[in-house]
TORDO-33102 format. One record per residue (C-alpha): residue in one letter; z, x, y; residue number from 1. Coordinates in steps of 0.05 Angstrom, whole numbers. Layout:
REM residues N
<rec><res>A</res><z>Z</z><x>X</x><y>Y</y><n>NUM</n></rec>
...
END
This chain:
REM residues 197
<rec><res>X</res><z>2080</z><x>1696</x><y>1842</y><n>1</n></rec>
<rec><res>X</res><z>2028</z><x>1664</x><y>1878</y><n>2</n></rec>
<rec><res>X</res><z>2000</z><x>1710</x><y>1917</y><n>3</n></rec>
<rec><res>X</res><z>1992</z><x>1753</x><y>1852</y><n>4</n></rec>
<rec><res>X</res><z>1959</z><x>1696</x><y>1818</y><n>5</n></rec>
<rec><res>X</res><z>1908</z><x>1693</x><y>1886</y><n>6</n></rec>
<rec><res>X</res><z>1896</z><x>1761</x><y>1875</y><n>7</n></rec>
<rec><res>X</res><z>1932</z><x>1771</x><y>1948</y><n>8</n></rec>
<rec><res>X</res><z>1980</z><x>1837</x><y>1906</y><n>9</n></rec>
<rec><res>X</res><z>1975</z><x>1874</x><y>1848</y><n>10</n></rec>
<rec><res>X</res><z>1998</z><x>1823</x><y>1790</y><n>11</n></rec>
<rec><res>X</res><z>2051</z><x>1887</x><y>1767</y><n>12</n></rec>
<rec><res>X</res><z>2121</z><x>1881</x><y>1757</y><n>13</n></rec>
<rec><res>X</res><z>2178</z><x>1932</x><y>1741</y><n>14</n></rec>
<rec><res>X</res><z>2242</z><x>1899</x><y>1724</y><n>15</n></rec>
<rec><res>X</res><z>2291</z><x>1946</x><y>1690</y><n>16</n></rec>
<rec><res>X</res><z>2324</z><x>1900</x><y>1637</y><n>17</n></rec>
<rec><res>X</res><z>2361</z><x>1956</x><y>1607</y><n>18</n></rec>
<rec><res>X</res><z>2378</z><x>1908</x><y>1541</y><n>19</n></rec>
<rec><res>X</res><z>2375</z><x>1837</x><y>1524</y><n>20</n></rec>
<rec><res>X</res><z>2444</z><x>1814</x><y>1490</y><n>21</n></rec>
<rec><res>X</res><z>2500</z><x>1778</x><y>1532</y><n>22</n></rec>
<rec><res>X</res><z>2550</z><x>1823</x><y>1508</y><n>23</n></rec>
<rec><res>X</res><z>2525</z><x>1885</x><y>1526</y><n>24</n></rec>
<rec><res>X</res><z>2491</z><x>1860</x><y>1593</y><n>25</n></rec>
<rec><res>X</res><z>2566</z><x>1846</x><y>1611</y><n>26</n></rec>
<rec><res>X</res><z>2592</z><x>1915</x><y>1593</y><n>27</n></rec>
<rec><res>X</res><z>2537</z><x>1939</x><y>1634</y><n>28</n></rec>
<rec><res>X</res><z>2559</z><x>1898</x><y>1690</y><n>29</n></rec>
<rec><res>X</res><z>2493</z><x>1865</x><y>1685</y><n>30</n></rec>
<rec><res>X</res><z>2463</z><x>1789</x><y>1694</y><n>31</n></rec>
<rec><res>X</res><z>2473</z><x>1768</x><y>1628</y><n>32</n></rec>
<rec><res>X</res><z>2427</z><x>1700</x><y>1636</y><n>33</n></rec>
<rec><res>X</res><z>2376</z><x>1721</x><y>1579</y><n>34</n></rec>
<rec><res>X</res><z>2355</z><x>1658</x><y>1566</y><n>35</n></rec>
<rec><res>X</res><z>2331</z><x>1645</x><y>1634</y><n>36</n></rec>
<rec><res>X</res><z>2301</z><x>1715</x><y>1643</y><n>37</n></rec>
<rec><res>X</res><z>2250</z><x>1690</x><y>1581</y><n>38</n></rec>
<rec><res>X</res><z>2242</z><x>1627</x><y>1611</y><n>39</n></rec>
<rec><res>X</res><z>2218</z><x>1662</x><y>1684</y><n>40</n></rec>
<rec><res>X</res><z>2176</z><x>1712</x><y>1651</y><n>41</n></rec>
<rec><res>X</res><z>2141</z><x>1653</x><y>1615</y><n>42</n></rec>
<rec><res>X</res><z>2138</z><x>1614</x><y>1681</y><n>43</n></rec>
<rec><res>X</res><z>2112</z><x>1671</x><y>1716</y><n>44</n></rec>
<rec><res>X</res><z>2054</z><x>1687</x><y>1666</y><n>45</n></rec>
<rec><res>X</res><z>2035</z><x>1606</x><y>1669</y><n>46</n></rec>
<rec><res>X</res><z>2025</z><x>1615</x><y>1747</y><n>47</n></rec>
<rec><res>X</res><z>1991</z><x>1688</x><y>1736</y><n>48</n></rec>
<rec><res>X</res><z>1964</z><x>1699</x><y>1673</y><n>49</n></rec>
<rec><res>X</res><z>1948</z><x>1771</x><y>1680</y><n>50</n></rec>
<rec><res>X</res><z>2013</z><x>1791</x><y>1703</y><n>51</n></rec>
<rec><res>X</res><z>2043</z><x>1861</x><y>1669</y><n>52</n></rec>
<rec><res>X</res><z>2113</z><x>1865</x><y>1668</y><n>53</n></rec>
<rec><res>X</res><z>2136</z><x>1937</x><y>1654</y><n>54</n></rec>
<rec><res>X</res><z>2211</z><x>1950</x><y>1639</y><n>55</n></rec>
<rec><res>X</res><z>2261</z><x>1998</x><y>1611</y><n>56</n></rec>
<rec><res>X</res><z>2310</z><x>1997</x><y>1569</y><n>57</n></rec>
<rec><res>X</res><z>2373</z><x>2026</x><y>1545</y><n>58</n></rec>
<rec><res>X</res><z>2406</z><x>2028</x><y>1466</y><n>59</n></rec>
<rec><res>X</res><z>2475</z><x>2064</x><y>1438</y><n>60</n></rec>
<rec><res>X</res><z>2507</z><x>2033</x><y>1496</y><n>61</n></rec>
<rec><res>X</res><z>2586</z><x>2039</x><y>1472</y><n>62</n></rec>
<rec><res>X</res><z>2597</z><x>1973</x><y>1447</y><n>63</n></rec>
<rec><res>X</res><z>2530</z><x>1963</x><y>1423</y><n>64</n></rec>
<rec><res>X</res><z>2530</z><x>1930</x><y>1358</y><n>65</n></rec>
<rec><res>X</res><z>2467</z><x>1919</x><y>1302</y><n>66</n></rec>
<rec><res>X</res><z>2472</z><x>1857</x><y>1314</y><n>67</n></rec>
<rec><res>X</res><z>2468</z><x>1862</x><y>1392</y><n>68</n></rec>
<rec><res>X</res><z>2407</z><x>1912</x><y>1382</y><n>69</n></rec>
<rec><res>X</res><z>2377</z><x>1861</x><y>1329</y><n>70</n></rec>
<rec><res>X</res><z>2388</z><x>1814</x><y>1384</y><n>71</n></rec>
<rec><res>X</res><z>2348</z><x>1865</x><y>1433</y><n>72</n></rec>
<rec><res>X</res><z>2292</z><x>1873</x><y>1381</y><n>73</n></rec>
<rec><res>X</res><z>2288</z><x>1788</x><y>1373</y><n>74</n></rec>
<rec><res>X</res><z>2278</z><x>1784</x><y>1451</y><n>75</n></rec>
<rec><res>X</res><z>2224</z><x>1834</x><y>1458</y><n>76</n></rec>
<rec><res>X</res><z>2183</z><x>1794</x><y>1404</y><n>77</n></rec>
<rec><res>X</res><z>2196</z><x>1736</x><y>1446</y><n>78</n></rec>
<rec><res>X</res><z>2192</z><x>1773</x><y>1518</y><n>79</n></rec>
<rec><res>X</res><z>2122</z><x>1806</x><y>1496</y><n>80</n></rec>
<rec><res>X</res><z>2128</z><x>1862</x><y>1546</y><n>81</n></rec>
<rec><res>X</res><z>2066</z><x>1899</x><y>1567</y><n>82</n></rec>
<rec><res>X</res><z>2103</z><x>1970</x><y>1588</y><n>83</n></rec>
<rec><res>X</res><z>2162</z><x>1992</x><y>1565</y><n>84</n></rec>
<rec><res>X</res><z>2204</z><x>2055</x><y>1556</y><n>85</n></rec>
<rec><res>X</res><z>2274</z><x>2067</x><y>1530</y><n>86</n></rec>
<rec><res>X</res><z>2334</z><x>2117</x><y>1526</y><n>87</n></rec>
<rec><res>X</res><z>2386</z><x>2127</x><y>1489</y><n>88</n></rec>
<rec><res>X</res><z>2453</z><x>2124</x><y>1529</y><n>89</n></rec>
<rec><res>X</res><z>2493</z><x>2188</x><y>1546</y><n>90</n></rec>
<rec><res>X</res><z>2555</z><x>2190</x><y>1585</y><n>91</n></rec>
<rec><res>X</res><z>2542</z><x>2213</x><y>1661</y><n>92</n></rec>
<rec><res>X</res><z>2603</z><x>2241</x><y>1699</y><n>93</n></rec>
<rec><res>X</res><z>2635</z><x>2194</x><y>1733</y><n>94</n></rec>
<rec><res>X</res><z>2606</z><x>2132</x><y>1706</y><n>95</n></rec>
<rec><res>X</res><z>2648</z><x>2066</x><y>1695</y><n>96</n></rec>
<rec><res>X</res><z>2619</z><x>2069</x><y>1631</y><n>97</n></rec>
<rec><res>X</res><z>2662</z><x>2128</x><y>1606</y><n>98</n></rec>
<rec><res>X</res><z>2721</z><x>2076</x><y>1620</y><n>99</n></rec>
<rec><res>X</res><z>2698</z><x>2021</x><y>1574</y><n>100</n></rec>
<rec><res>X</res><z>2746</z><x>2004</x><y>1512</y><n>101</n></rec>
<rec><res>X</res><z>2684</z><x>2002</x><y>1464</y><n>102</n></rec>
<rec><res>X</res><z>2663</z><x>2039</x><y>1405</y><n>103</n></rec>
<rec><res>X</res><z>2613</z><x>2095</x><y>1422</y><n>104</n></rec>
<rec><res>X</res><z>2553</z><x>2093</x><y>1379</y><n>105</n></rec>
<rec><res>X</res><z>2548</z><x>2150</x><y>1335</y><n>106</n></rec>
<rec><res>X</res><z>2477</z><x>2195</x><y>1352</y><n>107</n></rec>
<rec><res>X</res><z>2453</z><x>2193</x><y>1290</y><n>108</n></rec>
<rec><res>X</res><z>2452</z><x>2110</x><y>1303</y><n>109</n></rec>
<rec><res>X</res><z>2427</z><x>2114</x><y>1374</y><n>110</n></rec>
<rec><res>X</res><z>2366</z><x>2160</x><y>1349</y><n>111</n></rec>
<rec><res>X</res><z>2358</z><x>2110</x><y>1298</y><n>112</n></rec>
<rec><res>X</res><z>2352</z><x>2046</x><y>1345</y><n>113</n></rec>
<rec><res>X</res><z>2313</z><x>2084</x><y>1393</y><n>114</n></rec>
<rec><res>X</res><z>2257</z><x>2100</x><y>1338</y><n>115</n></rec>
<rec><res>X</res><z>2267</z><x>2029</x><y>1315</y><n>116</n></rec>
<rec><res>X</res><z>2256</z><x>2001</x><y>1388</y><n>117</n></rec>
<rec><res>X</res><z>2196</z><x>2044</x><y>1397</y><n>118</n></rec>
<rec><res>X</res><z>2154</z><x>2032</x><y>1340</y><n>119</n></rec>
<rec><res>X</res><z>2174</z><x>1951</x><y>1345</y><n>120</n></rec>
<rec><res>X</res><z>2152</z><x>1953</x><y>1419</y><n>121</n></rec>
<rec><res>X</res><z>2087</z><x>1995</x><y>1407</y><n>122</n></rec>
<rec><res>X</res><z>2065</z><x>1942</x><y>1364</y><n>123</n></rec>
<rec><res>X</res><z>2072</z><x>1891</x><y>1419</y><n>124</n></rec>
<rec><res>X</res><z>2044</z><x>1938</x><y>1473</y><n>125</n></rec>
<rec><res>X</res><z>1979</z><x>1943</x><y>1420</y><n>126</n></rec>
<rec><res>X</res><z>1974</z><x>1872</x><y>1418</y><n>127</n></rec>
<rec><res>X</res><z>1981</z><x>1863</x><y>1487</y><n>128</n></rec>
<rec><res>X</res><z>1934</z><x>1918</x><y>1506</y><n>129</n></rec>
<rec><res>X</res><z>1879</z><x>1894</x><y>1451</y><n>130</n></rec>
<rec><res>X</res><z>1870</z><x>1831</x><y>1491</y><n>131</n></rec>
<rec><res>X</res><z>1842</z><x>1870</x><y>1540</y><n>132</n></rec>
<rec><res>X</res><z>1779</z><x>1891</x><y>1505</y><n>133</n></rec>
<rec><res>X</res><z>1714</z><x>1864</x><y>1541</y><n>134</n></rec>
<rec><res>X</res><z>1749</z><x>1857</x><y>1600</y><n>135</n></rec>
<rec><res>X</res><z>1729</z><x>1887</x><y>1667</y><n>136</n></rec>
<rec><res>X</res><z>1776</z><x>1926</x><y>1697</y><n>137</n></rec>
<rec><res>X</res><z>1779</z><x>1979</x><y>1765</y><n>138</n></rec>
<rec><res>X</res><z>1795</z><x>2054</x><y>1742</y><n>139</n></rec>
<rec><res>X</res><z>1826</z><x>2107</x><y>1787</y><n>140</n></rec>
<rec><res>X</res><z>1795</z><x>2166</x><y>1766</y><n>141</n></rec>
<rec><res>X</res><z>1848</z><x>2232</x><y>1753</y><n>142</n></rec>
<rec><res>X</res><z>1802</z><x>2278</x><y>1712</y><n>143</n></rec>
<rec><res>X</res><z>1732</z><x>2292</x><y>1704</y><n>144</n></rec>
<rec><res>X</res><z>1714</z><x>2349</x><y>1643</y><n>145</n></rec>
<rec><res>X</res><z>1648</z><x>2351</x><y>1606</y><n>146</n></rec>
<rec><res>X</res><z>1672</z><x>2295</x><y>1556</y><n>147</n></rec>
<rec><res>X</res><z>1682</z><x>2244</x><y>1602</y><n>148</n></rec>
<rec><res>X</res><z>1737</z><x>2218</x><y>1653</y><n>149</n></rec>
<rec><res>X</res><z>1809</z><x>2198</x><y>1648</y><n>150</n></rec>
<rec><res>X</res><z>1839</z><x>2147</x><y>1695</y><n>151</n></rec>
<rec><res>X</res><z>1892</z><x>2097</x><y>1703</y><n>152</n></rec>
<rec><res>X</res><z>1880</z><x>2017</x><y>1720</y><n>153</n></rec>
<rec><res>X</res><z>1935</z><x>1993</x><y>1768</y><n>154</n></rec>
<rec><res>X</res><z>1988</z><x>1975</x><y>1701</y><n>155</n></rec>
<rec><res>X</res><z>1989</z><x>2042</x><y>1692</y><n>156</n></rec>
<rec><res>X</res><z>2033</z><x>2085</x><y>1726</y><n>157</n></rec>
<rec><res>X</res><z>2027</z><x>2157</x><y>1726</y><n>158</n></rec>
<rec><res>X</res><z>2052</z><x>2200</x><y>1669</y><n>159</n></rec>
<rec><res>X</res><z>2088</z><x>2145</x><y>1651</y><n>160</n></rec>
<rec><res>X</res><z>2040</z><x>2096</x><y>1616</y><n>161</n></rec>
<rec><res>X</res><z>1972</z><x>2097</x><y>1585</y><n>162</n></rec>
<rec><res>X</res><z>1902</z><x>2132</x><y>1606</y><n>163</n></rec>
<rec><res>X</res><z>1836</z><x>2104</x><y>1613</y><n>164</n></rec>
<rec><res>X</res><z>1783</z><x>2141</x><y>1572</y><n>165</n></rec>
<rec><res>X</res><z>1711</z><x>2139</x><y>1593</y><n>166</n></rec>
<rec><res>X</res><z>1654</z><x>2163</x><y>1571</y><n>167</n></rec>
<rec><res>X</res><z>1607</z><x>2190</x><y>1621</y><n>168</n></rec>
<rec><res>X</res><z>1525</z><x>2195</x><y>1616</y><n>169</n></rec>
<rec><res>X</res><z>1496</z><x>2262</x><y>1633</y><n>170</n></rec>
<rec><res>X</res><z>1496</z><x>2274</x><y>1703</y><n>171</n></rec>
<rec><res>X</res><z>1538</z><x>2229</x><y>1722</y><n>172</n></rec>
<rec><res>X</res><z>1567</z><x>2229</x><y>1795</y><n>173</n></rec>
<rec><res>X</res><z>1639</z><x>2210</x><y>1786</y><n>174</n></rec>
<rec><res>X</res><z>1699</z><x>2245</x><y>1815</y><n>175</n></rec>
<rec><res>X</res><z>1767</z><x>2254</x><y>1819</y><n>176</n></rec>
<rec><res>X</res><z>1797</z><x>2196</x><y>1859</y><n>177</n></rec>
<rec><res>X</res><z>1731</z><x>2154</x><y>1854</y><n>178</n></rec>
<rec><res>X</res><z>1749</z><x>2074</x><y>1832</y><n>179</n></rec>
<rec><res>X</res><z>1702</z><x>2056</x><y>1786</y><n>180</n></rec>
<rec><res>X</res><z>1694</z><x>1993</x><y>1747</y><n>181</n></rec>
<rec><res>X</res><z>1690</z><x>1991</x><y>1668</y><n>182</n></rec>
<rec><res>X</res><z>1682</z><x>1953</x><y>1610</y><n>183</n></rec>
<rec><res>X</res><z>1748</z><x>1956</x><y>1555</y><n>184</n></rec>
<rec><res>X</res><z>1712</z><x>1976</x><y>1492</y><n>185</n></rec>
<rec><res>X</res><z>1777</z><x>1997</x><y>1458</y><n>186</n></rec>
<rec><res>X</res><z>1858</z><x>1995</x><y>1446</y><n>187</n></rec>
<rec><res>X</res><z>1916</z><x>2029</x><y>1414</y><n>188</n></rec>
<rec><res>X</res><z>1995</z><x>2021</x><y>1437</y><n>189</n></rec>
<rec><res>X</res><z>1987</z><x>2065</x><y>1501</y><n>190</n></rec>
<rec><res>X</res><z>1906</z><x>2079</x><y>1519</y><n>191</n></rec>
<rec><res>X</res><z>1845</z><x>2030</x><y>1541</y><n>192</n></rec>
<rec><res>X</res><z>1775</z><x>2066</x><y>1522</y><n>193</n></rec>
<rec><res>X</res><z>1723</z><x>2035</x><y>1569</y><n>194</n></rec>
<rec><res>X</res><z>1648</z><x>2045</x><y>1592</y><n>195</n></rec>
<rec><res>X</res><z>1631</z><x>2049</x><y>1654</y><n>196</n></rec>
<rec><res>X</res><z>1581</z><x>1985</x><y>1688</y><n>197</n></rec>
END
């Protein structure tokens, strides 16, 4: 964390999570030391406050309760998140999963939670990316059209996450794979809109 906070490595992280309740975390064979995991990702935005921590996520896990995915929904809230995706479990051949004595969740449930999950994490990714605006940040350029240029800043990874959409003056010089710096001038849940300096 400290060479992030000196600016020494990107300040990115990618720590697949894959849920938050103890119960689950166990029948995933998982860490299940929640409380601590909030208490490091607080600790490590105190020593780098422009860390992103991108992570994914998994609900309909057999076993997987309301109350365990309430439990999921709670820590988000509390984990803040700035990139995060999710997927609704499926048995894989093979998988100790398959072996578990839990209840399976229904699909009809699991497409439920995973609408439920999305919409309560693209509020906090909106937030998160609002706080953003009149900030400088470096833009890898991956399209150039007559409107203007989309790229990515270094939270973004590609199709995965968000775009950067600038506006370009007439005549403007910039290419594809040209870093350019910009001004945020906007935010939703997934895209910066910035002007270039």
């Amino acid at each position: 964390m400290p060479l992030m906070a000196a600016g020494k490595i990107l300040p990115y992280l990618d720590i697949p999570f894959q849920h938050a309740s103890p119960k689950i975390l166990k029948l995933m064979k998982r860490p299940a030391f929640e409380d601590k995991t909030l208490a490091r990702i607080k600790n490590w935005r105190e020593q780098c406050p422009d860390l992103i921590i991108r992570s994914t996520f998994i609900v309909g896990f057999p076993g997987e309760t309301e109350e365990d995915f309430q439990y999921l929904l709670d820590w988000l809230t509390e984990a803040q998140l700035d990139r995060v995706g999710c997927f609704q479990y499926s048995p894989v051949e093979g998988a100790p999963a398959n072996l578990l004595d839990a209840a399976i969740v229904p699909d009809d449930v699991k497409q439920d939670r995973w609408d439920r999950f999305m919409a309560h994490q693209q509020a906090i990714s909106a937030a998160r990316l609002q706080m953003k605006i009149g900030k400088e940040i470096e833009v890898l350029i991956d399209e150039v059209d007559d409107r203007g240029a989309v790229g990515r800043c270094f939270f973004d990874a590609p199709e995965i996450d968000g775009n950067v959409f600038i506006g370009l003056e007439e005549g403007s010089t910039v290419q594809l794979g040209d870093k350019i710096m910009c001004r945020v001038t906007d935010a939703d849940e997934y895209d910066l809109w910035a002007e270039m300096l």
